[in-house]
N, C-alpha and C positions, 0 to 999 in steps of 0.2 A: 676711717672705716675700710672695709676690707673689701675689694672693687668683686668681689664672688657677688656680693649682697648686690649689688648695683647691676652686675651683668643678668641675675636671676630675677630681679625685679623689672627690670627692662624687657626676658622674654616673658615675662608674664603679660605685662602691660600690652606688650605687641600680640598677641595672640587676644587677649582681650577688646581690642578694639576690634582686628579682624573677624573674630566671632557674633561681639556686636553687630556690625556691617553685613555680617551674613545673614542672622536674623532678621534685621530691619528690609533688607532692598533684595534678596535671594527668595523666587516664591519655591514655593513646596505643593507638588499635587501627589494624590494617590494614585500607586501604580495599581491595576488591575492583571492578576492573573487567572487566567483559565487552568484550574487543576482536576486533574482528573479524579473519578469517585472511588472514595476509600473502599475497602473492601466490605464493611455493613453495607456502604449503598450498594455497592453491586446484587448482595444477596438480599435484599431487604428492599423492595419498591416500595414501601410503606413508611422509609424513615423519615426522611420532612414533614407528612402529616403526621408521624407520633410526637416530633420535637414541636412542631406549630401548635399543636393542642398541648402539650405538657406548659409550653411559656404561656401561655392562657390561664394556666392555673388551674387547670381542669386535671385528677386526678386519672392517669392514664396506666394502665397496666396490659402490657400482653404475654398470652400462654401459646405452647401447643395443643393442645387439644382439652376438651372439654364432657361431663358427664352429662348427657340431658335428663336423665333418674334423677340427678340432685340440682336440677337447676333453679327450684325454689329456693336453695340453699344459700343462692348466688346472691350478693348484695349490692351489685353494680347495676347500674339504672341502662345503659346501653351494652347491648354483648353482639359482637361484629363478628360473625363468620364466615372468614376468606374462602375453606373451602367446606363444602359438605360435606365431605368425605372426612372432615376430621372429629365429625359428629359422630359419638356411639351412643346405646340406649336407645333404649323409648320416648319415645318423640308426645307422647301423652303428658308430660310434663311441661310442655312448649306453652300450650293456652292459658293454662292458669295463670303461668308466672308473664304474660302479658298481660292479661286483665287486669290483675294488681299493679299495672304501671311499666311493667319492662318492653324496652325497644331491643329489638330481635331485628339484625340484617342478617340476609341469605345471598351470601356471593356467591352463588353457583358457577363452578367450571363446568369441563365436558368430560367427565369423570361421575360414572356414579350417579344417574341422576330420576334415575327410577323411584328412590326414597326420595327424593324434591315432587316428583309428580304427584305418588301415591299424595305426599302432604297437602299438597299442593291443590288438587283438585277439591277435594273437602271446601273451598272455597273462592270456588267457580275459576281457578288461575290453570289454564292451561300452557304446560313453554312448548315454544318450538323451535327448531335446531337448526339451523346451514350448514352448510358443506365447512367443516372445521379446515380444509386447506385452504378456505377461502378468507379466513379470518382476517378480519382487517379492524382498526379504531377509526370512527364514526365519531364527528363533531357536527354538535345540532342542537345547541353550541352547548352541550353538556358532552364529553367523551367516555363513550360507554364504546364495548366491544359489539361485532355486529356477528357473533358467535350464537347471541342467542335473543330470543324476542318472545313475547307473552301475547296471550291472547284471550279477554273474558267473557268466560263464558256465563249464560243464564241457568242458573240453579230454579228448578221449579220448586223445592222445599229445601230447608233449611237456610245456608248464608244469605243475606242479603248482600249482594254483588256490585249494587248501587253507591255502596260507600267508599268502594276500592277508588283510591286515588293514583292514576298515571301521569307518568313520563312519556313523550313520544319524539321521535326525530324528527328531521323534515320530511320522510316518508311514512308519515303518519303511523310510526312503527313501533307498537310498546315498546322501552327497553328497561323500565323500573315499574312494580310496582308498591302502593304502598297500601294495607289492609288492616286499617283500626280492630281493634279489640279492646273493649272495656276502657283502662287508661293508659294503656299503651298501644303498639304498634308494631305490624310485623312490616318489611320491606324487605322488596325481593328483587335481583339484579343477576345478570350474569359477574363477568369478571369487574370489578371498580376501578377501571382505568383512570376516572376522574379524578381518584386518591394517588394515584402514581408519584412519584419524583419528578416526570418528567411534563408532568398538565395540570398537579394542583396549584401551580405560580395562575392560571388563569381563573380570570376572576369568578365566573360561572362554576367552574370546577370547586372550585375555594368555598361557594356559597352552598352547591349541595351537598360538600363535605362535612360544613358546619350544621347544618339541618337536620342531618342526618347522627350528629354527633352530639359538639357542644348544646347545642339551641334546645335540647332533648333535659339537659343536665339542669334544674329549678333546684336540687339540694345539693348545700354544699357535702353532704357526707356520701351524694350518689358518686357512681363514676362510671369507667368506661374499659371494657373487658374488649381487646384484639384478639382474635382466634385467630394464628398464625400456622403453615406447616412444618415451621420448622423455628428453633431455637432463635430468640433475639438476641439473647446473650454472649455473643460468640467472644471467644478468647482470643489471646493475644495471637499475632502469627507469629515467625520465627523472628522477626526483626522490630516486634511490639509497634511501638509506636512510630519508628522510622518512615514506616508505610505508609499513615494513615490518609496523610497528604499529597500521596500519590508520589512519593520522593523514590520509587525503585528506579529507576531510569539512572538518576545522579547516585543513587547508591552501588548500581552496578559500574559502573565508569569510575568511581572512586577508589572501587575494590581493584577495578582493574591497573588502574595505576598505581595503586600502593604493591601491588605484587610486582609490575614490573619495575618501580624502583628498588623493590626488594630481592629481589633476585639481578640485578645489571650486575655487581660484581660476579656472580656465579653462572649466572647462563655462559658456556662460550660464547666468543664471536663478540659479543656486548664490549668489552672492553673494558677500560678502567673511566671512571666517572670525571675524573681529571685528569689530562697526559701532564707528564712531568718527565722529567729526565734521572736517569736513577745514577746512582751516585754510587763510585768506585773507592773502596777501604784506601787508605793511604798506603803506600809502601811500607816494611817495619823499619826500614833505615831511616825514614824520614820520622817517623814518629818518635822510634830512639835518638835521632838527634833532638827533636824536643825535648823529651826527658831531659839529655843533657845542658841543653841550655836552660831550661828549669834552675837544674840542682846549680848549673853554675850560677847563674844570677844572685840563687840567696846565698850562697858561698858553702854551699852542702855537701859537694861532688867527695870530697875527700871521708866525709862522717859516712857516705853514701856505700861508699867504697870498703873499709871502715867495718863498717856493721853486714856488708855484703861478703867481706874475708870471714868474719867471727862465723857468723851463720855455717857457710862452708865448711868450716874446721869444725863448726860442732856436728856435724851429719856428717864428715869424714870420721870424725871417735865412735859413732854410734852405729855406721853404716860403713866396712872396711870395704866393701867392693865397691862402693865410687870416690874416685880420686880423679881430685882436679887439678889442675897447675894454674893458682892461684896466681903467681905475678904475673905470668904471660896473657890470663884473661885482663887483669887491669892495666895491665900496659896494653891491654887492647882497645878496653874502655876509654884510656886517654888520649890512642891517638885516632879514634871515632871522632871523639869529642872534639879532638883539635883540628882535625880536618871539616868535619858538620859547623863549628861554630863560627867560619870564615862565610859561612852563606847567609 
């Protein structure tokens, strides 16, 4: 048999065992890296809790803004509105389609908050404001913004106020409220820090996000409406997916080196990529004595000669103004040859 077979079967076997052995007695743990957040998270503090309720199975959709005129229209059992301000219409629409079951959040910012109050008061919820440079996140142990805080008040006819259910901090400070109606429920907050990227991983956080969400959802065909300010859907950037994983850093550095090995021959100064010693043409003496030791070897110098006369003589008939002295070039040629071929 043919020792190929025997050599390739032996690297095999040897790498097989080695692999083996690595398997068996080599441990293997997971590296953990810290990456930094793709460009949705940066503009999007709500991405974790839309993925966290989507893997849930809970029907999750979010818009920019919304009509309160057709909000009976709406068939989603939770509708979250991050900011008021992205609220248009008439707000006489709001009641009904809570009674029939819908949960209504009101994330108030410090924008616009005169149409919160006007509403707002109707049932007995008074807000009140601090100093917005003073704005700080407040854990107690739920994280709300300390931007804004509630106060209720006693309605001598109409709502009854008694049913309003609160949140409070450690300084006994509204910072949510919640206001049944019929079979649903309206709930009112400033900013939802609790929902964040950076505080729904706590477990408290986690539980009023759910409460307020999921825990609300009893059909499967309800679901769950984000009022966002701005597009969730955002498109690719210039490098699409390269990005996502926070890989600009090594993309920039990659570039950078592919340019500079792209340009070392061209930039001056750079140099050549390899030194080498450059190399001098032969002499033509020396080369034409190869020719002749060539033609002498296979015994050709005379056919060489030969067919180098005929040529001549035929371009001397065709062409009367050049004229050669045919024997003296080849008795040139012979005693090149004779002299070259002693070396």
């Amino acid at each position: 048999m043919d020792k190929k077979i025997f050599i390739c079967a032996a690297i095999i076997l040897f790498f097989a065992v080695i692999g083996a052995l690595a398997y068996n007695y080599l441990e293997t743990y997971t590296i953990t890296r810290n990456l930094n957040p793709n460009r949705e998270a940066r503009r999007n503090n709500f991405l974790a809790m839309e993925r966290w309720l989507r893997k849930t199975g809970l029907s999750f959709r979010s818009n920019e803004s919304i009509n309160i005129n057709k909000l009976s229209d709406v068939k989603d059992k939770v509708v979250i509105l991050n900011s008021w301000i992205n609220v248009w219409g008439n707000t006489d629409e709001i009641i009904p389609w809570v009674i029939k079951g819908g949960c209504l959040v009101l994330c108030l910012d410090d924008f616009n908050l005169k149409k919160s109050e006007t509403f707002l008061s109707g049932f007995g919820v008074k807000i009140i404001e601090t100093d917005y440079l003073n704005k700080n996140v407040i854990t107690s142990p739920v994280s709300f913004s300390s931007y804004l805080s509630f106060e209720i008040l006693e309605l001598e006819s109409g709502f009854n106020t008694k049913n309003i259910n609160t949140i409070i901090d450690d300084d006994d400070i509204i910072r949510l409220v919640e206001i049944p109606l019929g079979n649903g429920m309206i709930t009112v907050l400033g900013e939802p820090i609790f929902m964040y990227n950076n505080f729904i991983e706590e477990k408290e956080n986690a539980y009023l996000t759910w409460r307020l969400t999921g825990e609300q959802i009893t059909d499967n065909n309800k679901s769950i409406l984000f009022i966002r300010p701005y597009d969730t859907n955002l498109s690719k950037g210039l490098f699409g997916t390269i990005m996502e994983k926070g890989n600009l850093i090594p993309l920039i550095v990659s570039m950078f080196i592919l340019i500079f090995i792209g340009f070392w021959m061209v930039i001056p100064g750079f140099g050549l990529v390899f030194a080498y010693k450059q190399r001098n043409s032969r002499p033509i003496k020396d080369r034409f004595a190869a020719e002749i030791r060539f033609l002498k070897k296979h015994n050709a110098l005379d056919y060489y000669l030969s067919e180098h006369k005929h040529t001549n003589e035929s371009e001397e008939d065709e062409n009367k103004t050049n004229k050669y002295n045919l024997h003296d070039l080849i008795n040139k040629y012979r005693r090149v040859f004779n002299e070259k071929a002693r070396i």
